[in-house]
VOROKE-378994 format. One record per residue (C-alpha): residue number from 1; x, z negated, y. Coordinates in Angstrom, 1 decimal. Layout:
BEGIN
NUM,X,Z,Y
...
***
This chain:
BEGIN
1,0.0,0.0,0.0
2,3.0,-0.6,1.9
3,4.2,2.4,1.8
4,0.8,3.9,2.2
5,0.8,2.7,5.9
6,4.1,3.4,7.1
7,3.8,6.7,6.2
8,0.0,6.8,7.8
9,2.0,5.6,11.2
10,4.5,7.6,11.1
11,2.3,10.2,10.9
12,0.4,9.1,13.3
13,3.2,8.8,16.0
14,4.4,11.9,15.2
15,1.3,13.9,15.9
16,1.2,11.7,19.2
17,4.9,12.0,20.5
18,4.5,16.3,19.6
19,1.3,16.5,21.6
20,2.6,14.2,24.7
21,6.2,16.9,24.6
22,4.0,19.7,24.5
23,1.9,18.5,27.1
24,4.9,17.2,29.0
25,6.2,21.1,28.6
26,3.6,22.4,29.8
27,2.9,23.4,33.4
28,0.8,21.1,35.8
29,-0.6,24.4,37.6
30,-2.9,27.2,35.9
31,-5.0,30.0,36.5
32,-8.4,30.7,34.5
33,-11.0,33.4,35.6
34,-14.2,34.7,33.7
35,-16.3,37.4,34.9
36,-20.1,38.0,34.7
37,-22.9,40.6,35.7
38,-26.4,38.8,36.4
39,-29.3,40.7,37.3
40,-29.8,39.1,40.8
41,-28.5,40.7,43.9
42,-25.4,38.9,45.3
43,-27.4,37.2,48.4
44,-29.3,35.5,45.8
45,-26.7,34.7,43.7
46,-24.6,32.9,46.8
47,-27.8,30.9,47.4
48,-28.7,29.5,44.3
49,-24.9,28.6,44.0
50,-23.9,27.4,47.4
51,-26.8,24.8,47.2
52,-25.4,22.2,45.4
53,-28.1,19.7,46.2
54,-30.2,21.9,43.5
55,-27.8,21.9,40.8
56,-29.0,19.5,38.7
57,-32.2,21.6,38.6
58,-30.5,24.7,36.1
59,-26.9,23.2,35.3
60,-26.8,21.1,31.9
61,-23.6,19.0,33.1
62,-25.3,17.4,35.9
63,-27.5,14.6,36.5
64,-27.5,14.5,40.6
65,-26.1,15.8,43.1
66,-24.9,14.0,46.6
67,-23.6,15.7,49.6
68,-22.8,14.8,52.6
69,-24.8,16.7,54.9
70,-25.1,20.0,56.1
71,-24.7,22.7,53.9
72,-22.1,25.0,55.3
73,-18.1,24.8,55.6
74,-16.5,21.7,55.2
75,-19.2,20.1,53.2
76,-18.9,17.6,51.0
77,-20.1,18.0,47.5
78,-20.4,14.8,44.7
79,-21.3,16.0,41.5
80,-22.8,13.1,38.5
81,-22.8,14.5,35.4
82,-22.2,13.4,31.6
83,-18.0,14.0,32.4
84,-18.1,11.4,35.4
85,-18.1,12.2,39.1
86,-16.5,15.0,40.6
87,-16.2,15.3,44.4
88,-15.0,18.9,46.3
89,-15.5,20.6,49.3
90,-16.4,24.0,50.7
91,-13.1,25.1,51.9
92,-14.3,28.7,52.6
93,-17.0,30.1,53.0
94,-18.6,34.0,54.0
95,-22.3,34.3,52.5
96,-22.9,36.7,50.4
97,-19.2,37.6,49.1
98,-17.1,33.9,49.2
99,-17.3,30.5,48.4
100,-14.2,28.6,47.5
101,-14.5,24.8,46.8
102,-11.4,22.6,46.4
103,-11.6,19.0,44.3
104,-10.7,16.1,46.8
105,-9.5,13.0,44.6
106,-6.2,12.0,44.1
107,-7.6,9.5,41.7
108,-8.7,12.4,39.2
109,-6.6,13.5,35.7
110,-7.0,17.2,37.6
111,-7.2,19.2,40.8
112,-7.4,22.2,42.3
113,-9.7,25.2,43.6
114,-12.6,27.7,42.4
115,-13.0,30.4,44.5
116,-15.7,32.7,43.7
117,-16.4,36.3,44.5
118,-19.8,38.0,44.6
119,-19.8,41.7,44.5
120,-22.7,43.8,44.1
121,-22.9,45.5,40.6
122,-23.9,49.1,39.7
123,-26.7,48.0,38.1
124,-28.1,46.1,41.2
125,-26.8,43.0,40.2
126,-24.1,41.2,41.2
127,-21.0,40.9,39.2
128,-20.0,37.1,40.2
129,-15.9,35.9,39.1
130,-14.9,32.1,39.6
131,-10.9,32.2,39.2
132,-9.6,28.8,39.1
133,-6.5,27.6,40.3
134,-5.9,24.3,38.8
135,-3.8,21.6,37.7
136,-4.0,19.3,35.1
137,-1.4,16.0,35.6
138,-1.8,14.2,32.7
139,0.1,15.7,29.4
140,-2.3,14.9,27.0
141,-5.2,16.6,29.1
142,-2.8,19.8,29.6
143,-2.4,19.8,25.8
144,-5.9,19.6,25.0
145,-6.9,22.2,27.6
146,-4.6,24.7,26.6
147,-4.6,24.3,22.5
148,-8.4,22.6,21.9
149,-10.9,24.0,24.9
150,-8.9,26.6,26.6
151,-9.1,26.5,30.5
152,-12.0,28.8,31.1
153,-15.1,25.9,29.0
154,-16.0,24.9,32.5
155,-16.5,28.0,34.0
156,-18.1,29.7,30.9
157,-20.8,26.5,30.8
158,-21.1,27.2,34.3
159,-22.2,30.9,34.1
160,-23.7,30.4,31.1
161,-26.1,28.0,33.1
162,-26.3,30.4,36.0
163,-27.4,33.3,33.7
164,-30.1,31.2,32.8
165,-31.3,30.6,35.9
166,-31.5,34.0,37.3
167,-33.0,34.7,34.2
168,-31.0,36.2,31.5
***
């Protein structure tokens, strides 16, 4: 039995000192972009997702939504949701083509920026990309974001959410 569980912990801290090297290897910043063409023209599009006070309504991640008062540039945004609290802000901002929001905590595990473009599609539509430029600072989330969920889950539960409410 002995045996048994010195084996079982060195196994165990092996797996754990490979993924906090790996994750210390890795790099703190990366980039992450998905693409999508919704059947909604682009004015509509940039409204249902620059008002954040009505996310809770279509996104399944949230619970509520603060902000801190008028929508527009420079607004802040806290979202509630299953994964904690998440506060940004509008950092740019050109209806119907831009909307860039930036996380702003220095208490968080991650940072950085979604910037989104709204183009109109061929079809009518409006093919919609959220590139994210992030960074994840602790070595066991960079490990688990780039080997176990890949950098683009948020952004594909996101569309995926949006798709459904403009009705796809």
């Amino acid at each position: 039995m002995r045996k048994f569980l010195i084996s079982l912990g060195t196994i165990v801290f092996t797996v754990v000192a490979l993924v906090l090297g790996v994750g210390w290897w890795l790099p703190v910043a990366h980039n992450a972009a998905r693409t999508v063409v919704l059947a909604a023209p682009p004015a509509t599009v940039f409204d249902i997702v620059s008002d954040f006070a009505r996310h809770p309504e279509w996104r399944s991640d949230l619970t509520r939504v603060e902000t801190d008062g008028e929508p527009g540039m420079g607004q802040l945004v806290r979202e509630i949701g299953a994964d904690g609290e998440l506060p940004y802000r509008v950092t740019a901002l050109q209806r119907p083509t831009l909307l860039v929001t930036r996380i702003e905590s220095a208490s968080l595990p991650f940072g950085g920026a979604w910037t989104y473009y709204f183009v109109e599609a061929p079809s009518g539509g409006t093919r919609l990309t959220i590139a994210e430029d992030g960074e994840i600072y602790n070595p066991v989330f960079r490990f688990m974001a780039r080997f176990v969920f890949g950098y683009e889950a948020t952004i594909d539960r996101y569309l995926s959410d949006l798709a459904t409410r403009v009705g796809q």
